[in-house]
MARFI-986575 format. One record per atom (N, C-alpha, C, O): residue number from 0; residue in three letters; z, y, x. Coordinates in steps of 0.2 Angstrom, whole numbers, plus 5000, padded with zeros to 4 digits. Last residue first. Layout:
N
+-----+-----+------+-------+------+
!   n ! res !   up ! north ! east !
+-----+-----+------+-------+------+
! NUM ! ala !    Z !     Y !    X !
...
+-----+-----+------+-------+------+
END
This chain:
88
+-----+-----+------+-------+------+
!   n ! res !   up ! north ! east !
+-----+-----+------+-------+------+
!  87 ! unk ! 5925 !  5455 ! 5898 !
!  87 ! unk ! 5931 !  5454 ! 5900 !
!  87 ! unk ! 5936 !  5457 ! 5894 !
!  87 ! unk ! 5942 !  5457 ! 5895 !
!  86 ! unk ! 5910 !  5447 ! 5896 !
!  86 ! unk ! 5915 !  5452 ! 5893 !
!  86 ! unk ! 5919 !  5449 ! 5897 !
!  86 ! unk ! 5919 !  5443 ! 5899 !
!  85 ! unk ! 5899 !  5442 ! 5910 !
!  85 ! unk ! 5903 !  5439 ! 5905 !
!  85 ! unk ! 5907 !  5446 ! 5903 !
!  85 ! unk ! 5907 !  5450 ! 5907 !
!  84 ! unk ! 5883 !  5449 ! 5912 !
!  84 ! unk ! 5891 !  5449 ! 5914 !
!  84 ! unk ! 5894 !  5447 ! 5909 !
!  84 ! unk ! 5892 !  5448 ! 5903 !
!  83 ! unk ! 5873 !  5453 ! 5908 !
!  83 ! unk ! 5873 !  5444 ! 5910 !
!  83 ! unk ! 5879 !  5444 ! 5911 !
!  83 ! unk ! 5882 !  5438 ! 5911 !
!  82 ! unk ! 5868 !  5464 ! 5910 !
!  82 ! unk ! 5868 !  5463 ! 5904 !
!  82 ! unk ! 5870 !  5455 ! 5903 !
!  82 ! unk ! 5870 !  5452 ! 5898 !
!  81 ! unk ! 5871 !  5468 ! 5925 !
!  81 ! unk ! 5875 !  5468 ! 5921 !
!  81 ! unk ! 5877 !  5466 ! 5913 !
!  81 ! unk ! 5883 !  5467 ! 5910 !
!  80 ! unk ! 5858 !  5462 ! 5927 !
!  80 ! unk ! 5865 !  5459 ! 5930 !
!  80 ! unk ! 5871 !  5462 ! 5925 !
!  80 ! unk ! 5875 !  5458 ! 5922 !
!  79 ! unk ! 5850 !  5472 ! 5920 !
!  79 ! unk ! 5850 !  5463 ! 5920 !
!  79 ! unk ! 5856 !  5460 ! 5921 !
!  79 ! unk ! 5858 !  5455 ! 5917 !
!  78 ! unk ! 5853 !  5480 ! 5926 !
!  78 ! unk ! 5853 !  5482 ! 5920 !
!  78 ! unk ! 5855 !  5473 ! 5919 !
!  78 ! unk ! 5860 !  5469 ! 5917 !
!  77 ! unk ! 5850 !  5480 ! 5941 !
!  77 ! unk ! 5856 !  5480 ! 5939 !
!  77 ! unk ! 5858 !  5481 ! 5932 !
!  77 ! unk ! 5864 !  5481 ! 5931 !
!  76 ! unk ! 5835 !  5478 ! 5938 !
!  76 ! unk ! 5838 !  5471 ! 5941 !
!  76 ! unk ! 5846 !  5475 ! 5939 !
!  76 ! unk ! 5849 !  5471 ! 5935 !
!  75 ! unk ! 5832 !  5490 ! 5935 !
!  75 ! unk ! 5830 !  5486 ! 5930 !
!  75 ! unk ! 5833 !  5478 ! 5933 !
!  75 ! unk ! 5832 !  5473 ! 5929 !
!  74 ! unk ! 5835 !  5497 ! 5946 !
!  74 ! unk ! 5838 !  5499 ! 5939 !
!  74 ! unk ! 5839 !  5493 ! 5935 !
!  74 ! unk ! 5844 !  5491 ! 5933 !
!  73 ! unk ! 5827 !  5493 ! 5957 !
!  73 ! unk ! 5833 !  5491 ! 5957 !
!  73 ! unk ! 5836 !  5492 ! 5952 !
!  73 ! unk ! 5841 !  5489 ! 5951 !
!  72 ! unk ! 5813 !  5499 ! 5949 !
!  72 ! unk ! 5816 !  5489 ! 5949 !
!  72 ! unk ! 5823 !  5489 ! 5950 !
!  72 ! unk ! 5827 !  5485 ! 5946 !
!  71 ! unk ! 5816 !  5511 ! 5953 !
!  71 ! unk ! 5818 !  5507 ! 5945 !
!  71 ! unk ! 5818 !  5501 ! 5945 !
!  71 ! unk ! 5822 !  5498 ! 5941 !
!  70 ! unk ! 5817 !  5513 ! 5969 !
!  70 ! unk ! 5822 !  5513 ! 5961 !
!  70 ! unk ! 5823 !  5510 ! 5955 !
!  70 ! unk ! 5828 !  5507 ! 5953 !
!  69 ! unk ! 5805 !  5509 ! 5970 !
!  69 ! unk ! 5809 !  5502 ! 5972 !
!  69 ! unk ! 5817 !  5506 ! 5967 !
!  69 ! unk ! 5821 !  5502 ! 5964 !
!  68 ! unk ! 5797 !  5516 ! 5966 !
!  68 ! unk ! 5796 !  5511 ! 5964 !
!  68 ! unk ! 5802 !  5505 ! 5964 !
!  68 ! unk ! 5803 !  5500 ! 5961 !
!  67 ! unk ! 5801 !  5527 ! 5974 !
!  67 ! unk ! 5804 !  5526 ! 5968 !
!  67 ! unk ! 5801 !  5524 ! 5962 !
!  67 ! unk ! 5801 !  5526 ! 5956 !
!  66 ! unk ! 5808 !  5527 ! 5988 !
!  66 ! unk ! 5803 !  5524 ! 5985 !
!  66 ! unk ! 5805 !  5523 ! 5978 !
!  66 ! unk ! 5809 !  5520 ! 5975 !
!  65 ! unk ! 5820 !  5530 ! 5993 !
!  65 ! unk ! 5816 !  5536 ! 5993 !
!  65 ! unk ! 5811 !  5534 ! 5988 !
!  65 ! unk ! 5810 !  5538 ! 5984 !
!  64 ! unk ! 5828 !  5516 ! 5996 !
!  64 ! unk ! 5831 !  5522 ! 5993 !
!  64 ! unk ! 5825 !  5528 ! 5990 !
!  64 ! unk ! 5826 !  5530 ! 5984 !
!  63 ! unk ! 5818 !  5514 ! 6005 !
!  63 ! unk ! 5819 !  5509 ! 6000 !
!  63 ! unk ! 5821 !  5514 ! 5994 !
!  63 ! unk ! 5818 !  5515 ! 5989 !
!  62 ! unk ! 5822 !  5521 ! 6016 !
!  62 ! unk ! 5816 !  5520 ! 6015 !
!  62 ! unk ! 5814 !  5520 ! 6007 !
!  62 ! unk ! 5810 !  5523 ! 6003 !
!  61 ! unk ! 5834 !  5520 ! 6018 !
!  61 ! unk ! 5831 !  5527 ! 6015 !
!  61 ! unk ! 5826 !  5525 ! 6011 !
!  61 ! unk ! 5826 !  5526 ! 6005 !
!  60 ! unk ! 5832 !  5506 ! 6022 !
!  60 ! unk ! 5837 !  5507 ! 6018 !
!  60 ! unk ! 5834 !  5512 ! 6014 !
!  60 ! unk ! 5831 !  5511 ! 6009 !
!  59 ! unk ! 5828 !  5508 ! 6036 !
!  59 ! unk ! 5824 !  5503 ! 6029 !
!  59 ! unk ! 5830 !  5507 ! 6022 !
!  59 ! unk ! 5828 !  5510 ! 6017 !
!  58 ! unk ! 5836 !  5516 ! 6042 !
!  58 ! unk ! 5830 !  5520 ! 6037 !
!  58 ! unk ! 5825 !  5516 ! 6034 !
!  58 ! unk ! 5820 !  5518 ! 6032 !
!  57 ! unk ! 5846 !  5505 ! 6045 !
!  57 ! unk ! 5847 !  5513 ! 6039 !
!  57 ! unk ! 5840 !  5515 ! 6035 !
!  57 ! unk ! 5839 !  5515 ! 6029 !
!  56 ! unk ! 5839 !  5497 ! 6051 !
!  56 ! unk ! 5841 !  5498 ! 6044 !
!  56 ! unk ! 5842 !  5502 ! 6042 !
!  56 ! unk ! 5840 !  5504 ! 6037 !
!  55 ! unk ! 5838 !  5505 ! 6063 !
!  55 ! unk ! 5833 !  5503 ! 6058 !
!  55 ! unk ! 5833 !  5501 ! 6051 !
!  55 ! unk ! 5829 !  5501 ! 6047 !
!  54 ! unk ! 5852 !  5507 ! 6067 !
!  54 ! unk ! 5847 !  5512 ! 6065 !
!  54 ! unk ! 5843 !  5511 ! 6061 !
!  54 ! unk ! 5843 !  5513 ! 6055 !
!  53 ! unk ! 5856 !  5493 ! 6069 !
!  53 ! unk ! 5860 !  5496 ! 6064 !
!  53 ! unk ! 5854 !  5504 ! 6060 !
!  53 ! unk ! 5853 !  5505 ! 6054 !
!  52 ! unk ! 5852 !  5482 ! 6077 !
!  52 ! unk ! 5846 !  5488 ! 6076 !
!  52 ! unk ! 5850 !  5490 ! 6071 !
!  52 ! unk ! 5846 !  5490 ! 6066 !
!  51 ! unk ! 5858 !  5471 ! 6080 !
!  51 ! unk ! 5858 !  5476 ! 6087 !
!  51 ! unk ! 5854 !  5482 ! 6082 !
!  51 ! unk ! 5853 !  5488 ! 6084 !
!  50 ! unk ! 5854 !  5467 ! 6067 !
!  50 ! unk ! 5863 !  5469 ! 6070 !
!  50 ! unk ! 5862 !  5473 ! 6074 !
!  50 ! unk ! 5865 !  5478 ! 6074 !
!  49 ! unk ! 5843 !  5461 ! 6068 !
!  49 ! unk ! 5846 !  5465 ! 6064 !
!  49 ! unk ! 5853 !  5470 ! 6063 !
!  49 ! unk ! 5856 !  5475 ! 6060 !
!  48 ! unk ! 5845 !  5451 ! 6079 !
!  48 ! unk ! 5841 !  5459 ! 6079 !
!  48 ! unk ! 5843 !  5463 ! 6075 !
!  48 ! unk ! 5844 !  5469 ! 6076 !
!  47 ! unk ! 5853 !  5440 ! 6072 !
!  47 ! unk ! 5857 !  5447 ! 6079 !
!  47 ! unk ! 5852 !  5453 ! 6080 !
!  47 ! unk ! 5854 !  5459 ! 6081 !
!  46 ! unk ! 5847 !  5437 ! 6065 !
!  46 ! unk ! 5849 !  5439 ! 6060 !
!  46 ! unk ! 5853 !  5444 ! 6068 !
!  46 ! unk ! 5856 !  5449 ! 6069 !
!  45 ! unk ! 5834 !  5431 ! 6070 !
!  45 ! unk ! 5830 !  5439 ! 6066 !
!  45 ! unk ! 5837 !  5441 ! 6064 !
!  45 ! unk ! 5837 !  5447 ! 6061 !
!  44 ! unk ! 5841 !  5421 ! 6079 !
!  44 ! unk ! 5839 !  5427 ! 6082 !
!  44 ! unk ! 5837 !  5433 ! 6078 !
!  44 ! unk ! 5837 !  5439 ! 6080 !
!  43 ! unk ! 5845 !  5414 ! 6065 !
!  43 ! unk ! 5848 !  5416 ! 6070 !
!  43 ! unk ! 5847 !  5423 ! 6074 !
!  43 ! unk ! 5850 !  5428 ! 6073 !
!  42 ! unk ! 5832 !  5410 ! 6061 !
!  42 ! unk ! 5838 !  5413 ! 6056 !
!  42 ! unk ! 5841 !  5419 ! 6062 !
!  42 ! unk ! 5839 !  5424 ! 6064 !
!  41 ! unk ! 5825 !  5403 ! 6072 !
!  41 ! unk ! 5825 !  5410 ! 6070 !
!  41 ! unk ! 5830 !  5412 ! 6066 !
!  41 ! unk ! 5832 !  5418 ! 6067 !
!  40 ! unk ! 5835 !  5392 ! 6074 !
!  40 ! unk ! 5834 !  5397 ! 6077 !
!  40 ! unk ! 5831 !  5403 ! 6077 !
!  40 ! unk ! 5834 !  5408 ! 6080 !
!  39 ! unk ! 5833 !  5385 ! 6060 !
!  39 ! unk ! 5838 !  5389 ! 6061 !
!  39 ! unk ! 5840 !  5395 ! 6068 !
!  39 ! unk ! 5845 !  5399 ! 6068 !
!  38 ! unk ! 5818 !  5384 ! 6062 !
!  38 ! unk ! 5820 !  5388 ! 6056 !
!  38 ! unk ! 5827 !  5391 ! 6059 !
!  38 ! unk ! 5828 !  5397 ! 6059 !
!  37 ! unk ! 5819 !  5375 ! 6075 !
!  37 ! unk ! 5814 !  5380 ! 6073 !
!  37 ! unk ! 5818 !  5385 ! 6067 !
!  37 ! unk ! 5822 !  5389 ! 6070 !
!  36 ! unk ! 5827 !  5364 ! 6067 !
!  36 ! unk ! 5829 !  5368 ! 6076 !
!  36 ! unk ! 5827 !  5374 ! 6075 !
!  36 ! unk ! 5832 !  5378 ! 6073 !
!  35 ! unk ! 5819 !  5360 ! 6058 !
!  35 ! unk ! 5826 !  5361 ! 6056 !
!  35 ! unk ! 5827 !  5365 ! 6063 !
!  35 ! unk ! 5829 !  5371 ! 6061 !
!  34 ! unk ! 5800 !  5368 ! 6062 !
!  34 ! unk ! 5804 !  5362 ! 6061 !
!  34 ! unk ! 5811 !  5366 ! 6060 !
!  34 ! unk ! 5811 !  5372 ! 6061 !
!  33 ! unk ! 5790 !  5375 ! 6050 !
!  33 ! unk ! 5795 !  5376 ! 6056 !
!  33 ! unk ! 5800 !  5370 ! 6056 !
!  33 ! unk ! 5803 !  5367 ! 6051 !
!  32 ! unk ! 5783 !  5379 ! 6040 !
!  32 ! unk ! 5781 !  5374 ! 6044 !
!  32 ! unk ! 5786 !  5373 ! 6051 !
!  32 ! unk ! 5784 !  5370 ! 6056 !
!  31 ! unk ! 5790 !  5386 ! 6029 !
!  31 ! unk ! 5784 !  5386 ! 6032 !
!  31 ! unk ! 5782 !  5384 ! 6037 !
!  31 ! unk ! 5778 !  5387 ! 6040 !
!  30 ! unk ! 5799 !  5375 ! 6022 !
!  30 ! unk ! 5794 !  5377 ! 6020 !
!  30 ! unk ! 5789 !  5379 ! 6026 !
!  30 ! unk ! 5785 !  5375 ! 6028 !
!  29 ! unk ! 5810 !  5383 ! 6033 !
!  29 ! unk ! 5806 !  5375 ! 6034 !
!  29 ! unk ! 5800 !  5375 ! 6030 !
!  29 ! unk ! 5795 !  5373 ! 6033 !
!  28 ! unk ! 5814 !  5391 ! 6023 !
!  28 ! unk ! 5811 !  5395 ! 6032 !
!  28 ! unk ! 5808 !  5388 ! 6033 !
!  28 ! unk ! 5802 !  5388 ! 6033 !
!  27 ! unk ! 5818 !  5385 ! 6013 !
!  27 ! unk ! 5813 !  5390 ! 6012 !
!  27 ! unk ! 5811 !  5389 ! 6018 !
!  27 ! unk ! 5805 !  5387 ! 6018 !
!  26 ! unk ! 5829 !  5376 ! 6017 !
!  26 ! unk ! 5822 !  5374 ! 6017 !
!  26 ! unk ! 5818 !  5378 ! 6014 !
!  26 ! unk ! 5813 !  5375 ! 6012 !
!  25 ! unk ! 5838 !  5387 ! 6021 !
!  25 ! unk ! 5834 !  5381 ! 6026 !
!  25 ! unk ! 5830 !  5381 ! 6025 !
!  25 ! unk ! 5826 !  5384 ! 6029 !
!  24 ! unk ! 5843 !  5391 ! 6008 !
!  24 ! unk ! 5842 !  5394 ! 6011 !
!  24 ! unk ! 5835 !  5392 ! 6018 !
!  24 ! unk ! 5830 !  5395 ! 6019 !
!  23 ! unk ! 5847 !  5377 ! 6005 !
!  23 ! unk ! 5842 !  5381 ! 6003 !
!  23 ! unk ! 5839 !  5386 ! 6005 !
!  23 ! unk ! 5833 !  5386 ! 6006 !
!  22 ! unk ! 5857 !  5379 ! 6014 !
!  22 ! unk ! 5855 !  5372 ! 6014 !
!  22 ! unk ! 5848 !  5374 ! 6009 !
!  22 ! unk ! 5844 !  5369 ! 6009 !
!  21 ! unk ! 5866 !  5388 ! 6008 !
!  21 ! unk ! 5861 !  5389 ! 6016 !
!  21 ! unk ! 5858 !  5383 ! 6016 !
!  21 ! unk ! 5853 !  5384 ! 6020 !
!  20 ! unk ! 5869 !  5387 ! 5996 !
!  20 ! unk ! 5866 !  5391 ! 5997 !
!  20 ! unk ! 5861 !  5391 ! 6001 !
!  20 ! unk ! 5855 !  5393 ! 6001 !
!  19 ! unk ! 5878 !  5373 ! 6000 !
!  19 ! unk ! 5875 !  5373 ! 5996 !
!  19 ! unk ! 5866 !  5379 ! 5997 !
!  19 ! unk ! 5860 !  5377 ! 5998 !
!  18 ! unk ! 5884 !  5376 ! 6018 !
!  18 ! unk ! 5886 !  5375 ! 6011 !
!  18 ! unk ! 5878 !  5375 ! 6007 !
!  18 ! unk ! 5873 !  5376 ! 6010 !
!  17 ! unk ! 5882 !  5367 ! 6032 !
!  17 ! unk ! 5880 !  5373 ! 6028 !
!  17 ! unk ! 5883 !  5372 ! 6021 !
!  17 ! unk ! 5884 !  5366 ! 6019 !
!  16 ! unk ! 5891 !  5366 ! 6047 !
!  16 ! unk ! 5892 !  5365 ! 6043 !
!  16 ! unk ! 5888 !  5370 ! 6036 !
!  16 ! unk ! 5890 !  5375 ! 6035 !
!  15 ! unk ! 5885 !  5363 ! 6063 !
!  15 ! unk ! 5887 !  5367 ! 6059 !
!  15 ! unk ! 5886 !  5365 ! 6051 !
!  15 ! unk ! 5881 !  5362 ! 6050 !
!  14 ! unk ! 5886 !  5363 ! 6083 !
!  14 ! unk ! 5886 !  5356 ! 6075 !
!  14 ! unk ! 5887 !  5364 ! 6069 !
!  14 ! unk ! 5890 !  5369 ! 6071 !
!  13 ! unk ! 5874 !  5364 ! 6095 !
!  13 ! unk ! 5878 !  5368 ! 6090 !
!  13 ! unk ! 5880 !  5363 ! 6085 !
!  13 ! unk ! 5875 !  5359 ! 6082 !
!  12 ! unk ! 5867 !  5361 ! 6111 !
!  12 ! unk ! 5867 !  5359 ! 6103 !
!  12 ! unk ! 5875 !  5362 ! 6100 !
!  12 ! unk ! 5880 !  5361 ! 6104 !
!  11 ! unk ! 5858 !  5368 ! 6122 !
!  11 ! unk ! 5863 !  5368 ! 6118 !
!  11 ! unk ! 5865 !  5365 ! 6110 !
!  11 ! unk ! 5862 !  5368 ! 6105 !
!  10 ! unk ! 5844 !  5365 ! 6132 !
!  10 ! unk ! 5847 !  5367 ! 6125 !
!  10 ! unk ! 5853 !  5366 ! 6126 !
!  10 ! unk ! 5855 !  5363 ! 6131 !
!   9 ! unk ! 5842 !  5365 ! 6150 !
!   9 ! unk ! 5841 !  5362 ! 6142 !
!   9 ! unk ! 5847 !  5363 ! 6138 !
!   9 ! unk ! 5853 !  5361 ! 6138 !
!   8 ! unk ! 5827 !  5374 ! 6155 !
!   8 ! unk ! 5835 !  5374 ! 6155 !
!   8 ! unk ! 5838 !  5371 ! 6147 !
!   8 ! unk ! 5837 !  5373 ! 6141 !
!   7 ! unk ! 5822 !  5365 ! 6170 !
!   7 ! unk ! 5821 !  5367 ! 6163 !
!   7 ! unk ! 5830 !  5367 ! 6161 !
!   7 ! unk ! 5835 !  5364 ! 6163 !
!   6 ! unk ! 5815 !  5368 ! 6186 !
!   6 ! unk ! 5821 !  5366 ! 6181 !
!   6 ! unk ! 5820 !  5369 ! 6173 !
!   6 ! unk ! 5818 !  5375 ! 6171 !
!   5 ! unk ! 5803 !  5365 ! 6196 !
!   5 ! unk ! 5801 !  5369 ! 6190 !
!   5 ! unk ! 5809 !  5364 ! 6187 !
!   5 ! unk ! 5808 !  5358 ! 6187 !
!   4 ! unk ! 5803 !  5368 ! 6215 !
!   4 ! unk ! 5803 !  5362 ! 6209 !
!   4 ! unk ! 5804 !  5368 ! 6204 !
!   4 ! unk ! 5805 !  5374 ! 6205 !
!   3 ! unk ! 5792 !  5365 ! 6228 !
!   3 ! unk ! 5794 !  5371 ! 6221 !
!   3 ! unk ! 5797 !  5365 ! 6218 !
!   3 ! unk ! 5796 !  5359 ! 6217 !
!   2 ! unk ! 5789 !  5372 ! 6244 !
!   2 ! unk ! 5791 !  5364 ! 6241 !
!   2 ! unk ! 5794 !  5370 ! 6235 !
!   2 ! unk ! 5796 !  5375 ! 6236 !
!   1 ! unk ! 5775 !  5375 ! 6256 !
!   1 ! unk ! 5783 !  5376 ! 6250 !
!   1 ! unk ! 5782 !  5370 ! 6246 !
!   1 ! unk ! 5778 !  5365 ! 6245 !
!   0 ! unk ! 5771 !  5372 ! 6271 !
!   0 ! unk ! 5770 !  5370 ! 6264 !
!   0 ! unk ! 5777 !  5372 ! 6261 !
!   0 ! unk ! 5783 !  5369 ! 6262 !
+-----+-----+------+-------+------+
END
């Protein structure tokens, strides 16, 4: 007769400090039904994939670049920003 035992490997708690932004930022990802763990752990993990996957951005990037629907809106959101800038 085998004898099994099942160990769970238990979490790590992290303390962290969010400023305003993130703290917003949060309760978007929480909106979708994820608990504060849940949300900030994915933040997390989609933001190291993003990282290891330098390639794939790029060619979101192109992508975006190429698209030239997404040209003009970017046009039309820099025109905005700029027309909002204070005179210097």
């Amino acid at each position: 007769m085998t004898m099994r035992d099942t160990m769970l490997v238990m979490p790590r708690a992290v303390s962290v400090r969010l400023d305003e932004d993130a703290i917003r930022a949060l309760r978007i990802i929480e909106a979708t039904g994820l608990s504060r763990s849940e949300a900030i752990r994915a933040a997390i993990m989609g933001q190291a994939g993003r990282l290891r996957e330098p390639a794939s951005l790029a060619a979101e990037v192109a992508a975006l670049e190429a698209n030239e629907t997404d040209r003009a809106e970017m046009a039309i959101v820099a025109s905005i920003m700029e027309e909002g800038r204070a005179p210097w």
